[in-house]
DSSP file (Angstrom, degrees, kcal/mol; ACC not computed):
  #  RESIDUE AA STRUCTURE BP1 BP2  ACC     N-H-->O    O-->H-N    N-H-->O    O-->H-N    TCO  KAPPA ALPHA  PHI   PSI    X-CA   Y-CA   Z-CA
    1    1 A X              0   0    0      0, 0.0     0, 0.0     0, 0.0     0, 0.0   0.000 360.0 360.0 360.0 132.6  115.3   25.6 -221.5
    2    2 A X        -     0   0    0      2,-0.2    78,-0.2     1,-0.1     3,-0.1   0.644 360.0-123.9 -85.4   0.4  111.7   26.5 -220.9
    3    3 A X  S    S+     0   0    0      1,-0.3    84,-0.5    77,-0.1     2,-0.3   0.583  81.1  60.9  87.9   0.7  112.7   29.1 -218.0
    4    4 A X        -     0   0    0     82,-0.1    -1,-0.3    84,-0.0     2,-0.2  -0.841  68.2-125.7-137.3-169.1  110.1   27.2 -215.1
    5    5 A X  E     -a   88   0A   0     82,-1.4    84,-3.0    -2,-0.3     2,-0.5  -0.785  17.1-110.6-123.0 167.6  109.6   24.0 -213.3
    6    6 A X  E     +a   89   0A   0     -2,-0.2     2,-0.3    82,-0.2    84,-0.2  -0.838  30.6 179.6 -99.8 153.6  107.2   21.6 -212.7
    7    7 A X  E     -a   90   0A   0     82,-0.7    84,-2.7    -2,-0.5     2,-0.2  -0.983  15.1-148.1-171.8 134.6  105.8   21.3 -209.3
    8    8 A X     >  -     0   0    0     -2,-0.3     4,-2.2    82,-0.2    84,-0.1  -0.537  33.6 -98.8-101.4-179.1  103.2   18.8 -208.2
    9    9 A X  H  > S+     0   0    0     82,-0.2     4,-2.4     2,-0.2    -1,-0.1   0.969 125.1  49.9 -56.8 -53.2  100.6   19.5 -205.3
   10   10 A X  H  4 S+     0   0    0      1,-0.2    -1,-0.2     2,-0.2     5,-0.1   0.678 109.0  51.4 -65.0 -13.0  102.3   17.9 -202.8
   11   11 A X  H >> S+     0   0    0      2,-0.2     4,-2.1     3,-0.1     3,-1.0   0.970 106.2  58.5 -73.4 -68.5  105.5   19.8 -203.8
   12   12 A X  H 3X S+     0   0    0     -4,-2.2     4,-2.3     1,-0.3     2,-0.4   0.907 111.5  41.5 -11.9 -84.9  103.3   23.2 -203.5
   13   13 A X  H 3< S+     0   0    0     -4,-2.4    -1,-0.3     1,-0.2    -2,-0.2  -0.033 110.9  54.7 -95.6  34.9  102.5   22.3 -199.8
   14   14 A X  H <> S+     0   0    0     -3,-1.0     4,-5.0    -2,-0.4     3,-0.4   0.416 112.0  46.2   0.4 -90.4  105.9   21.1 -199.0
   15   15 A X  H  < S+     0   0    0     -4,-2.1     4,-0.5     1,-0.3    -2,-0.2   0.763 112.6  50.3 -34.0 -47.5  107.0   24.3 -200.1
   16   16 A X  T  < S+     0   0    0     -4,-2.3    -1,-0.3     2,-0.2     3,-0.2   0.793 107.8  49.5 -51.5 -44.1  104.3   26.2 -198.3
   17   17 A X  T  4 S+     0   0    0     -3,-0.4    -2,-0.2     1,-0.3    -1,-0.1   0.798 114.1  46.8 -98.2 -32.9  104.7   24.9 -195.1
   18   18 A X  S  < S+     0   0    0     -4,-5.0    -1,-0.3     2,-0.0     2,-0.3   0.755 121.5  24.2 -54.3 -33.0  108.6   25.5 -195.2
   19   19 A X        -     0   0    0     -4,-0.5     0, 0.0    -3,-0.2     0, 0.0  -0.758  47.1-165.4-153.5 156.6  108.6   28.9 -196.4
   20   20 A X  S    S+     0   0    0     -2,-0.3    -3,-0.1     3,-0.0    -4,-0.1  -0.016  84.1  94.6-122.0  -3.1  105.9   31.9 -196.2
   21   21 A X        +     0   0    0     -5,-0.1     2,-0.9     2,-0.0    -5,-0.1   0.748  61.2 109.4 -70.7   4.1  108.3   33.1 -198.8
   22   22 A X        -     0   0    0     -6,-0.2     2,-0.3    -7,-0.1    40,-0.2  -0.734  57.8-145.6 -97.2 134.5  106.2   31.7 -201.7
   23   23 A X  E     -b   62   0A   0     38,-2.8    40,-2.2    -2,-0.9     2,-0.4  -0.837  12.6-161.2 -92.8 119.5  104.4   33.5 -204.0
   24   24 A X  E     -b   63   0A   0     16,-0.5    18,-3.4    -2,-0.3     2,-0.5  -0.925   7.1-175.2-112.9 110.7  101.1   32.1 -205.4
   25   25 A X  E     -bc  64  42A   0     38,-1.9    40,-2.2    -2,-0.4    18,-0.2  -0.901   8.7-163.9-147.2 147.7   99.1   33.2 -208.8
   26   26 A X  E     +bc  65  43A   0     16,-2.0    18,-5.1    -2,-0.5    40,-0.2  -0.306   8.6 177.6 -90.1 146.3   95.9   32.2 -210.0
   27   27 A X        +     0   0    0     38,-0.9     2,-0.4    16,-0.2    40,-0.2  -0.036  44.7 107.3-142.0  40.2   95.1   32.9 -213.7
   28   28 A X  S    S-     0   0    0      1,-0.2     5,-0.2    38,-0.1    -2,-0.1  -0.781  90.7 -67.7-112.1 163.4   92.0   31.5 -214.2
   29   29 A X     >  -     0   0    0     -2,-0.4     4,-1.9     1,-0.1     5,-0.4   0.175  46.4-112.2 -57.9 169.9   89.1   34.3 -214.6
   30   30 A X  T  4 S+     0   0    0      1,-0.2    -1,-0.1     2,-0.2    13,-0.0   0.502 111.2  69.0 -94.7  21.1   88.4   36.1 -211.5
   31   31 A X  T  > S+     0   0    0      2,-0.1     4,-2.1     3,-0.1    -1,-0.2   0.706 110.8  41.5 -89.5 -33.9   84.5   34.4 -211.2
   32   32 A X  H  > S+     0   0    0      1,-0.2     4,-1.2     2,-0.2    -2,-0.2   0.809 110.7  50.4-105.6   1.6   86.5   31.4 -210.5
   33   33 A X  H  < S+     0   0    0     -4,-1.9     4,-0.3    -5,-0.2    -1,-0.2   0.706 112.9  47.2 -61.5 -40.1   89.0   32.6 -208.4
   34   34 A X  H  4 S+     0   0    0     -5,-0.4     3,-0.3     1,-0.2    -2,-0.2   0.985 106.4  58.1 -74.4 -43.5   86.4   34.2 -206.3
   35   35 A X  H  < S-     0   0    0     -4,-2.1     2,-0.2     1,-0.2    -1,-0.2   0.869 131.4 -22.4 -48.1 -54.7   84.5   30.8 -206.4
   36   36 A X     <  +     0   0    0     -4,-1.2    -1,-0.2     2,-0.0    -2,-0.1  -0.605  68.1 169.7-166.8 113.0   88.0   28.9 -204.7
   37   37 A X        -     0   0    0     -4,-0.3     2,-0.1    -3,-0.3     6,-0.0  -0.427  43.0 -85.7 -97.3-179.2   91.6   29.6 -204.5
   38   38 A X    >   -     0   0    0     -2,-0.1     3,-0.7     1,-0.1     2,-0.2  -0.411  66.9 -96.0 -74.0 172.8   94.8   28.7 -202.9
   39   39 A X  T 3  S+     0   0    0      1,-0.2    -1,-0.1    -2,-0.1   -15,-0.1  -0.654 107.3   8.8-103.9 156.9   94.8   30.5 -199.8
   40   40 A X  T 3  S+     0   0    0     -2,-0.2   -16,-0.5     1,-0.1     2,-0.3   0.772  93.8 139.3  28.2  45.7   96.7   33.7 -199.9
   41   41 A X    <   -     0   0    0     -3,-0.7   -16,-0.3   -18,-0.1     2,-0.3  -0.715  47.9-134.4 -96.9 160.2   97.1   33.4 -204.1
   42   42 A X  E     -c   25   0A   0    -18,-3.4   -16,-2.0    -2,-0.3     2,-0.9  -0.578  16.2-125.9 -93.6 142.9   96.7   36.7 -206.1
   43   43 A X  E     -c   26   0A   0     -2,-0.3     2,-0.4   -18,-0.2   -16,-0.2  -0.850  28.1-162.5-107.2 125.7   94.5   36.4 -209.3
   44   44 A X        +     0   0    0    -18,-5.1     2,-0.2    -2,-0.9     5,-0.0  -0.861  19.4 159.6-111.2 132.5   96.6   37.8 -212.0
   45   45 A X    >>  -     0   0    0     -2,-0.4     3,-1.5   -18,-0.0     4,-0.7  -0.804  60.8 -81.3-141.8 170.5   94.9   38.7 -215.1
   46   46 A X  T 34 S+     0   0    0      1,-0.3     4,-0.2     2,-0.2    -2,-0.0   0.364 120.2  60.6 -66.0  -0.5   95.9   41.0 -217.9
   47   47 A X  T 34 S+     0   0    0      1,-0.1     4,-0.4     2,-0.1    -1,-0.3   0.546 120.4  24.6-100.4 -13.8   94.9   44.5 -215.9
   48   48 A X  T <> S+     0   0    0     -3,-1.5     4,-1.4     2,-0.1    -2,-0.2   0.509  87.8 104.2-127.3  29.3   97.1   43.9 -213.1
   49   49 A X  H >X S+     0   0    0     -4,-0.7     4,-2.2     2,-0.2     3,-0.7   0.985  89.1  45.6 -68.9 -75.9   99.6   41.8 -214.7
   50   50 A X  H 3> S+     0   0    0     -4,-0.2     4,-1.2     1,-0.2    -1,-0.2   0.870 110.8  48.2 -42.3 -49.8  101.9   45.0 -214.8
   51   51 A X  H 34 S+     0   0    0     -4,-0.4    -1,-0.2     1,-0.2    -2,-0.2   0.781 103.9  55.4 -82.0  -4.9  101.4   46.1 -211.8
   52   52 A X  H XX S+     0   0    0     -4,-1.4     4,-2.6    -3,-0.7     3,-2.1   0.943 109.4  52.2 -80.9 -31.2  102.0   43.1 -210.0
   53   53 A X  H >< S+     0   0    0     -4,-2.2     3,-1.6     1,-0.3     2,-0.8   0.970 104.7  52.9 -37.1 -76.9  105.4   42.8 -211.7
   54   54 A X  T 3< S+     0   0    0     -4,-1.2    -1,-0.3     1,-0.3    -2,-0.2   0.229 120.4  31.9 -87.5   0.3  106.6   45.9 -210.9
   55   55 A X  T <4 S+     0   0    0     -3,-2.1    -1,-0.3    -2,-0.8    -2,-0.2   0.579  93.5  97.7-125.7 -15.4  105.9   45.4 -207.3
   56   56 A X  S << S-     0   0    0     -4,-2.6     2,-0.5    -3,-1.6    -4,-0.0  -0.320  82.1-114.7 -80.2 143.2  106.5   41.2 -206.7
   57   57 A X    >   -     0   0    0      1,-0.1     3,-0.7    -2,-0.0    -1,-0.1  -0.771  30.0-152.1 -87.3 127.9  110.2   40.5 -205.2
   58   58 A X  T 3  S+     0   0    0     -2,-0.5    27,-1.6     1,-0.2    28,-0.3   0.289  87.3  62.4-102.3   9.3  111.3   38.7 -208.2
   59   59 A X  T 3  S+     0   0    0     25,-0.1     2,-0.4    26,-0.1    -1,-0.2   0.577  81.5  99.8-114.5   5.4  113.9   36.5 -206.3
   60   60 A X  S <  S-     0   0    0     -3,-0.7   -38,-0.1     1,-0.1    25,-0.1  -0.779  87.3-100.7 -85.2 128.6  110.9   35.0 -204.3
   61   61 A X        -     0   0    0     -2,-0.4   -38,-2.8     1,-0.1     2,-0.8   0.084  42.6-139.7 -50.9 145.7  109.7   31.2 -205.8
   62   62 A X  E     -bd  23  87A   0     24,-1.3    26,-2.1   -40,-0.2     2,-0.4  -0.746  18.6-157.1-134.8 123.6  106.8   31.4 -207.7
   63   63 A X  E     -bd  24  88A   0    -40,-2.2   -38,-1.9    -2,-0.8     2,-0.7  -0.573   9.2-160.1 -69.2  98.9  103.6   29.3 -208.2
   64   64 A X  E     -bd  25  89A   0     24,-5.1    26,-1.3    -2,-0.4     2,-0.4  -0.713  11.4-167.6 -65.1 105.1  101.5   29.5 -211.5
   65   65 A X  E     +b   26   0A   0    -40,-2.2   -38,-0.9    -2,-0.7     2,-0.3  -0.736  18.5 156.3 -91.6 139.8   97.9   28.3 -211.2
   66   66 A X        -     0   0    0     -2,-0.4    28,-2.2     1,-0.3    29,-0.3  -0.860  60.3 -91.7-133.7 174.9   95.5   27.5 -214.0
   67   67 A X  S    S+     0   0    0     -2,-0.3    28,-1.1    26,-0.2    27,-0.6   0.951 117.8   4.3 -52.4 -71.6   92.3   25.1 -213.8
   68   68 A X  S    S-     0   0    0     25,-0.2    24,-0.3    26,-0.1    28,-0.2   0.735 110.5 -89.5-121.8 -23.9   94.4   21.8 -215.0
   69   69 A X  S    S+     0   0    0     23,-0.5    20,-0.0    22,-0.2    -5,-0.0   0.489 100.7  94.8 136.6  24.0   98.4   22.7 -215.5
   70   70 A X  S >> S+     0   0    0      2,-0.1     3,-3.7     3,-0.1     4,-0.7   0.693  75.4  34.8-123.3 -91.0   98.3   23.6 -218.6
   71   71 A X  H >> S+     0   0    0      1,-0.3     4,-2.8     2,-0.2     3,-0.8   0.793 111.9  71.2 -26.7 -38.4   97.8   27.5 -219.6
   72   72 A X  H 3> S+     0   0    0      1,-0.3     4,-0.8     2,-0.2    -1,-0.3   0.401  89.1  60.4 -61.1  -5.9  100.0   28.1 -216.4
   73   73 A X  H <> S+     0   0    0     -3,-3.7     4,-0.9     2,-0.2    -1,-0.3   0.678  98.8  49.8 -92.6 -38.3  102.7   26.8 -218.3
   74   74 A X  H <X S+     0   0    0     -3,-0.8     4,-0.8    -4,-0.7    -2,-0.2   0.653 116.8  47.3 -65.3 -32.8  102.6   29.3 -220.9
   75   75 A X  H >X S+     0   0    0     -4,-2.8     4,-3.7     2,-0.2     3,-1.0   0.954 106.0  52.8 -77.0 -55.8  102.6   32.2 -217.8
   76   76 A X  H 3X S+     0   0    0     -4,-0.8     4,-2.5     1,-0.3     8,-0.2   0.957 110.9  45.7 -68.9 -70.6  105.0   31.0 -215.9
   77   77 A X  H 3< S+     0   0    0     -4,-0.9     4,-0.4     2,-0.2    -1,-0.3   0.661 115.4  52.4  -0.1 -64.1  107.5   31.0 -219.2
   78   78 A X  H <X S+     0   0    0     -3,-1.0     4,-1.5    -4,-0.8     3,-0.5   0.775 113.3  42.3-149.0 -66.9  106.1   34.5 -219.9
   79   79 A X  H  <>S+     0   0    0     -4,-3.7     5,-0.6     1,-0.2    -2,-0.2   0.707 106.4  58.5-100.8  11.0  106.9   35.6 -216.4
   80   80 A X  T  <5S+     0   0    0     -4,-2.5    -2,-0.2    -5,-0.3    -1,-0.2   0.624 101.5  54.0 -32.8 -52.1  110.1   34.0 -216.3
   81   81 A X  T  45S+     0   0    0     -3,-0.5     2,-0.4    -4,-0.4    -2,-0.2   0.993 106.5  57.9 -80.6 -86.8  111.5   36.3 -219.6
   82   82 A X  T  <5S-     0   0    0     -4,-1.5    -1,-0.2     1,-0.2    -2,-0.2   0.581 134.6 -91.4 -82.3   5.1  110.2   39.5 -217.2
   83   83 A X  T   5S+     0   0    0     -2,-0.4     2,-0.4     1,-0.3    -1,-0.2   0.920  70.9 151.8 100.9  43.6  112.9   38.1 -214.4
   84   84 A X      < -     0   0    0     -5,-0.6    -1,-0.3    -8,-0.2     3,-0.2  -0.906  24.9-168.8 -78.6 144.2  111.3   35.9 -212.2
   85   85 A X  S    S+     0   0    0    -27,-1.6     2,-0.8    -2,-0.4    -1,-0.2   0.942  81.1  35.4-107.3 -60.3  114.6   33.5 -211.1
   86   86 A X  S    S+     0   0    0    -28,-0.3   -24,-1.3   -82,-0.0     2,-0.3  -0.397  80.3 153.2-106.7  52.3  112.4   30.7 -209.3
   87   87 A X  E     + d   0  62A   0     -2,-0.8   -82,-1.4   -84,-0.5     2,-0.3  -0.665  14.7 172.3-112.6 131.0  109.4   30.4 -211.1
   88   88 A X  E     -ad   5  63A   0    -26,-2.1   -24,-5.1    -2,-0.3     2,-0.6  -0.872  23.7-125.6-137.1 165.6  107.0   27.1 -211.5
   89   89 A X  E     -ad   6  64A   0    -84,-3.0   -82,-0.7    -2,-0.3     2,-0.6  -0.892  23.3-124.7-114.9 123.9  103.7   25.6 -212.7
   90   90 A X  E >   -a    7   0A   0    -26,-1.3     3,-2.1    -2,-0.6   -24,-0.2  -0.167  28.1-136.1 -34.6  83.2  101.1   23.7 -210.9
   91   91 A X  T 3  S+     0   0    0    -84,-2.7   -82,-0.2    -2,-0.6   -22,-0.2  -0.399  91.6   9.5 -62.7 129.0  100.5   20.4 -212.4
   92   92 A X  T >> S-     0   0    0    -24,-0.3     4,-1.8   -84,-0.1     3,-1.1   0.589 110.5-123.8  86.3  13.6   97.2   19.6 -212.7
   93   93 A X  H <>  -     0   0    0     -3,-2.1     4,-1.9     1,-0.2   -25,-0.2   0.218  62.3 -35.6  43.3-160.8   96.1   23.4 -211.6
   94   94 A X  H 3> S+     0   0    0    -28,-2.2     4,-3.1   -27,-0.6    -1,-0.2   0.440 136.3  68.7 -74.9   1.7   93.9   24.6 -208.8
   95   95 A X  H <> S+     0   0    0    -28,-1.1     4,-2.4    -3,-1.1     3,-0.5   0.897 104.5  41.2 -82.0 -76.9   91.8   20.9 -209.9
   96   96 A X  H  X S+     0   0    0     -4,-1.8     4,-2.3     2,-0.2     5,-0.3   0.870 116.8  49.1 -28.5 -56.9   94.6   19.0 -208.6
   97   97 A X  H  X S+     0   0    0     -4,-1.9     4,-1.3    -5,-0.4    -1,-0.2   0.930 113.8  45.7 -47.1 -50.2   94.9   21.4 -205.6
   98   98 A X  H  < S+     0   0    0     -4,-3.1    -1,-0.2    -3,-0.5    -2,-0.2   0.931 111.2  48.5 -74.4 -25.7   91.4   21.3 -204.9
   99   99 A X  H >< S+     0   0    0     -4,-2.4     3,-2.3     1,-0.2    -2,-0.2   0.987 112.0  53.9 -52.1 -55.5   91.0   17.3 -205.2
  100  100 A X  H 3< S+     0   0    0     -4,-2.3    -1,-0.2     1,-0.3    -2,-0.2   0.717 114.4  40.0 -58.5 -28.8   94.2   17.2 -202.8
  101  101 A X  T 3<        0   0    0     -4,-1.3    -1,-0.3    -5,-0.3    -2,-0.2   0.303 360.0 360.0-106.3  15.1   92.2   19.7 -200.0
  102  102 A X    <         0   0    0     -3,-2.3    -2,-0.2    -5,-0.1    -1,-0.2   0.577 360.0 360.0-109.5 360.0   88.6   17.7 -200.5
């Protein structure tokens, strides 16, 4: 068992609209985070990768973003093994997201 899920866009804002309870983070670098994100997603890179563990309620679902779905699949995994329960990856990344919002 790879320890996430898959989740499409439309799944994502489903999810959203139901719940404030969902946790969203971006891992693509933070020039293209700043350039467009989901709206209220963190950008998690390897300096605050610790501390956002250590502070995120780890029984709240959680979103992985990467540009296309791909790298986010290898995070999500990754922060699955530190004890996130409900944890998924964007298919088709923040590209998908953004076609879906254009």
């Amino acid at each position: 068992m790879s320890g996430f899920k898959h989740l499409s866009v439309n799944e994502l804002i489903h999810m959203s609209e139901a719940s404030t309870e969902v946790q969203v983070v971006d891992i693509r670098d933070s020039a293209s985070f700043a350039a467009g994100h989901i709206p209220h997603s963190i950008n998690l890179n390897n300096e605050n990768l610790a501390h956002y563990i250590a502070g995120a309620d780890m029984d709240k679902p959680l979103v992985v973003v990467c540009y296309h779905g791909m790298s986010s699949q290898s995070a999500a995994s990754y922060l699955n093994e530190q004890g996130f329960d409900d944890v998924y990856s964007l298919d088709g990344g923040f590209s998908a997201w953004s076609l879906a919002h254009s």
